[in-house]
MISE-104190 format. One record per residue (C-alpha): x, y, z. Coordinates in Angstrom, 2 decimals, decimal comma. Example, Ala and Ser with C-alpha at 12.3 -4.5 7.8 and 13.67 -1.06 7.14 Angstrom:
2
12,30;-4,50;7,80
13,67;-1,06;7,14
END
This chain:
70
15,21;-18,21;-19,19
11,86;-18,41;-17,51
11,41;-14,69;-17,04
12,13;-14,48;-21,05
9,45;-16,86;-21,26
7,04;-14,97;-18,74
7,34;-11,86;-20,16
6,82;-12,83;-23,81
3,63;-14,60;-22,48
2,62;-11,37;-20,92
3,18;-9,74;-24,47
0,87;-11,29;-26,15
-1,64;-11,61;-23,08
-1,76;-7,72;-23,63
-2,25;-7,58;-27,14
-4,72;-10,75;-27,32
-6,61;-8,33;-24,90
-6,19;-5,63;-26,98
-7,54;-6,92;-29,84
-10,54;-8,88;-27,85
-12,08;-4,94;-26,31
-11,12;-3,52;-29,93
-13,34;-6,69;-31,32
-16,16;-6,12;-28,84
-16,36;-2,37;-28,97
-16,15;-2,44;-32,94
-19,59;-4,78;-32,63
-21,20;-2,38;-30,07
-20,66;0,94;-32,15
-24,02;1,73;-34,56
-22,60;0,77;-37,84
-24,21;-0,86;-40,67
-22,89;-4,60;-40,87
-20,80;-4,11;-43,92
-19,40;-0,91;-42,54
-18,77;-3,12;-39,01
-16,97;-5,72;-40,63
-14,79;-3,67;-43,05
-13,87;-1,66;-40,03
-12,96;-4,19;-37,60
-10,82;-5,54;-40,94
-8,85;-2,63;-40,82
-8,55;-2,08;-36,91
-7,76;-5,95;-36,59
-4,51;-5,41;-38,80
-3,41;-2,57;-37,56
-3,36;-4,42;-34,00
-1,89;-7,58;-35,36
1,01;-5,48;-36,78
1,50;-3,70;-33,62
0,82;-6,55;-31,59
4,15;-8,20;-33,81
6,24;-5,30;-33,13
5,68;-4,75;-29,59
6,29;-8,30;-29,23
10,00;-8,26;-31,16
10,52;-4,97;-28,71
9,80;-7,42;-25,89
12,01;-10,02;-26,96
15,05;-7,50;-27,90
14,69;-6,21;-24,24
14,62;-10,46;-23,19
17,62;-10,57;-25,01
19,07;-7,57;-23,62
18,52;-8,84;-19,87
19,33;-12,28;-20,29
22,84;-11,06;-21,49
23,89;-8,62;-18,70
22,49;-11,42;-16,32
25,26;-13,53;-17,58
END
């Protein structure tokens, strides 16, 4: 049960990650502010809903484990 645990952690360790260099990059690049903010709108979905998916991935592949362990 733990390495469930562990791995979902790691999960969304990567895509918190993910989305803090998208964030930080996004306020580096020369933009205008509105054109900054509207884009990092955008970018920030697009990782949240891949973020969500990768993590049900992770936790079908838990699942998957856990059962030929038992």
């Amino acid at each position: 049960m733990s390495d469930s645990n562990g791995t979902t952690g790691f999960a969304i360790g990567v895509v918190v990650g993910a989305v803090a260099g998208l964030i930080i990059g996004l306020l580096y690049a020369p933009r205008s502010g509105e054109e900054a903010r509207e884009l990092l709108r955008e970018k920030v979905g697009e990782a949240r809903d891949k973020g969500v998916e990768f993590v049900g991935r992770v936790r079908d592949v838990a699942a998957e484990a856990r059962e030929k362990a038992k």
